[in-house]
C-alpha positions, -999 to 999 in steps of 0.1 A, spaced: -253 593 686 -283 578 664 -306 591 691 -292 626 691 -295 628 653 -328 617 655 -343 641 675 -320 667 657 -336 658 625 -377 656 642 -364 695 651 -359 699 615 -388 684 600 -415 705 624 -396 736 624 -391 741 589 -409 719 568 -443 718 589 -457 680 573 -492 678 583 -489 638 591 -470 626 616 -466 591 600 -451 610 572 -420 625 598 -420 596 619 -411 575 585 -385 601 572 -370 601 604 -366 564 597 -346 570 564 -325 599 574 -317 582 609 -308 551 590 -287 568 564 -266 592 588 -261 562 618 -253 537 590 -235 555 568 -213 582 584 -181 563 585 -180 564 545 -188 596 546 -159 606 569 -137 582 542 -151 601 514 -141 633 528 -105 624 530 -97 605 498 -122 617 474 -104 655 463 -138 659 440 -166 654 461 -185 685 466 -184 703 497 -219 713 516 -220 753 502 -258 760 517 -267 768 552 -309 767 545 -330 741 530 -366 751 527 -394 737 511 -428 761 491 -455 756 471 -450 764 431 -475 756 407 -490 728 408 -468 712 436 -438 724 459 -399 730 450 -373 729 478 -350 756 482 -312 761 490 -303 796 504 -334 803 484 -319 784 449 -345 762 435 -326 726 432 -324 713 398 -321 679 384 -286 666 369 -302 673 333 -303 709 345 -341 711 350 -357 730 377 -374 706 404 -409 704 405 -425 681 433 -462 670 428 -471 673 468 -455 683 502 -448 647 517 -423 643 483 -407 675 490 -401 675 527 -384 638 521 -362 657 491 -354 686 514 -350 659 548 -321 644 522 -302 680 519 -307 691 553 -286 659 565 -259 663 543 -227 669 562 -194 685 556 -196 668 516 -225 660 499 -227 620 491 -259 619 464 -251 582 465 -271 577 494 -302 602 486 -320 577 471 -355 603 476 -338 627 454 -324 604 430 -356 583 426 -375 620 420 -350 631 397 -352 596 373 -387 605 374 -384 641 357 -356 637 336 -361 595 325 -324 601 315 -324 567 293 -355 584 271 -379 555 280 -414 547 272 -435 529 296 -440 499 277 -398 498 270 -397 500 309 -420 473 315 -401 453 292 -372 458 315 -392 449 347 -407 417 337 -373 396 336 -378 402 372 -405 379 375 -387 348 354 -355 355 377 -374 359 407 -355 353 444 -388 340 456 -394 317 430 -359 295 434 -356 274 462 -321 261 479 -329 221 482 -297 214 501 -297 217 534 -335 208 537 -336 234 568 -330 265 542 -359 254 521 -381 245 548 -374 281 556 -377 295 525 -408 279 519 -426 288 555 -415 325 545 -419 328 508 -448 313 498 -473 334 520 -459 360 497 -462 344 465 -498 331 472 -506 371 476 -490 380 444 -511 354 427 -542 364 445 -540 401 438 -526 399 401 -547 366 393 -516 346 383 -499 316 384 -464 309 395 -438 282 398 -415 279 424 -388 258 421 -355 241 432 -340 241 394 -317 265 374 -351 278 354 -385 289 362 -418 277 340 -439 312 332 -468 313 316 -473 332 292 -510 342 306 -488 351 341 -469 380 317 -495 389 302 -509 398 335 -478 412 350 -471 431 322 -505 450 319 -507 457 357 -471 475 353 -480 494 322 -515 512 343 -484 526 368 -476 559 365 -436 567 352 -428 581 391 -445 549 406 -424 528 378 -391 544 388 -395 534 419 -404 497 411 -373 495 390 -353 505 419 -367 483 446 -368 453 423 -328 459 412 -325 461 450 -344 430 464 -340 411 428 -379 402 432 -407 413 415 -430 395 435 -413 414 471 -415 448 452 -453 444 438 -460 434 480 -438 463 491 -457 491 468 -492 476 482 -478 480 516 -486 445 520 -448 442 533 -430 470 554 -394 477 544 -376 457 568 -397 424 563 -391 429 519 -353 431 533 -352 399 558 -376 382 525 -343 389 500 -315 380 523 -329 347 534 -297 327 523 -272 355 543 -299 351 575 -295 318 573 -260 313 571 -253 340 593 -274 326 620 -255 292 619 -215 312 616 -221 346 631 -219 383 612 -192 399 593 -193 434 606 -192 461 582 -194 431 557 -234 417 566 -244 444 584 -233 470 559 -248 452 528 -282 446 553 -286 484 557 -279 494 525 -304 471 517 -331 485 539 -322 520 533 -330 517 495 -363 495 498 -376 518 525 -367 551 502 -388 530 478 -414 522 497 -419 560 507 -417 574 471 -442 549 456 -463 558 486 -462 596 473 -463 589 435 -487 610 421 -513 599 400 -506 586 359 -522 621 350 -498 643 368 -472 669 349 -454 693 364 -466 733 356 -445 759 364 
């Protein structure tokens, strides 16, 4: 049972991983809980039609300090990124997520759904050999394309509810960035330039872990505006995921839920926003490098 898991897992983190805040188990319980209730039956299908998915060969995960932040272990083997790099986490909340991610791995390992580990692993290897200005670039479409920023006008109940739940958002975003935005019920958004501008030099002071994890929360929600709330903890996980499905709520509420259609696409949702929302909470700071 999810219950059962949970407290399996809370065993886990205080046992072996000792995290010194609570609020840092209590919201990797959240994620791990999530991932193993939500996403066990594909795991059971990947283990009987996928002949080349790795099978769990580690009995201990464990987590140290090393240099000048913490690796995690398995059977006492440093874990390396898929560029063949030796992981090196900047601080312990980081690592015990990372390590929370292998410990819950089953009979096969499915690194689709450690988004921790993948977001961390971007981070050290930026496989697409990126500057930060190249991936600002790619972030900034975001805002012209924003979900928040296009409005349904037919039926007049979905925008009424789009706008009684979006634009409390969008006045933040404004506020905090000091920009402009247009919402509207057309095929195109108006952008000012000054808005960019703005956008643009807000991303570029982020650090490249904090970045990664934008770029994976904004391909997630399709909002710029949602992810820039959701790094400022301005909006929890769950409220950035109800914000990007508005349309599906809507619709759903009116003709009922496809199981394991809805509800499937809903967690996934939530799992990869709140994996987000932890790692840019642990990002550490644009001066940060990794010694051995």
């Amino acid at each position: 049972s999810v219950c059962a898991c949970g407290s399996k897992l809370q065993l886990q983190f205080r046992l072996r991983f000792s995290v010194s805040s609570s609020r840092m188990v209590q919201a990797g319980m959240v994620v791990a809980v999530l991932r193993a209730a939500v996403f066990a039956p594909q795991r059971r299908l990947a283990s009987t039609v996928a002949g080349h998915a790795i099978k769990r060969f580690y009995k201990k995960v464990d987590m140290a300090p090393h240099g000048n932040g913490y690796v995690v272990t398995l059977d006492g083997r440093r874990i390396k990124t898929p560029q063949g790099k030796k992981v090196l986490l900047p601080n312990k909340e980081l690592a015990a997520l990372v390590a929370a991610e292998w410990e819950d791995q089953d009979v096969y390992i499915d690194r689709s759904q450690m988004h921790i580990s993948s977001l961390c692993n971007t981070s050290l290897d930026n496989p697409n050999r990126l500057s930060n200005e190249e991936r600002v670039e790619h972030l900034l479409p975001y805002l012209e394309t924003d979900t928040l920023l296009f409005r349904t006008p037919i039926p007049v109940a979905l925008l009424e509810k789009q706008e009684k739940s979006w634009d409390p958002v969008v006045r933040w975003f404004e506020q905090q960035l000091s920009v402009k935005t247009h919402p509207t019920t057309q095929l195109s958004v108006t952008t000012d330039p000054q808005t960019v501008t703005k956008v643009r030099t807000y991303l570029l002071s982020l650090s490249p872990w904090r970045l990664s994890g934008m770029e994976f929360a904004a391909d997630t929600a399709k909002s710029l505006i949602l992810v820039t709330a959701l790094a400022h903890g301005h909006l929890t996980a769950q409220q950035a995921t109800n914000l990007s499905r508005q349309e599906v709520l809507f619709q759903t509420e009116r003709f009922g839920v496809v199981e394991w259609g809805h509800t499937m696409e809903e967690q996934d949702t939530l799992a990869r926003l709140s994996a987000s929302a932890l790692f840019m909470r642990h990002c550490p700071s644009p001066s940060w490098q990794p010694e051995e």
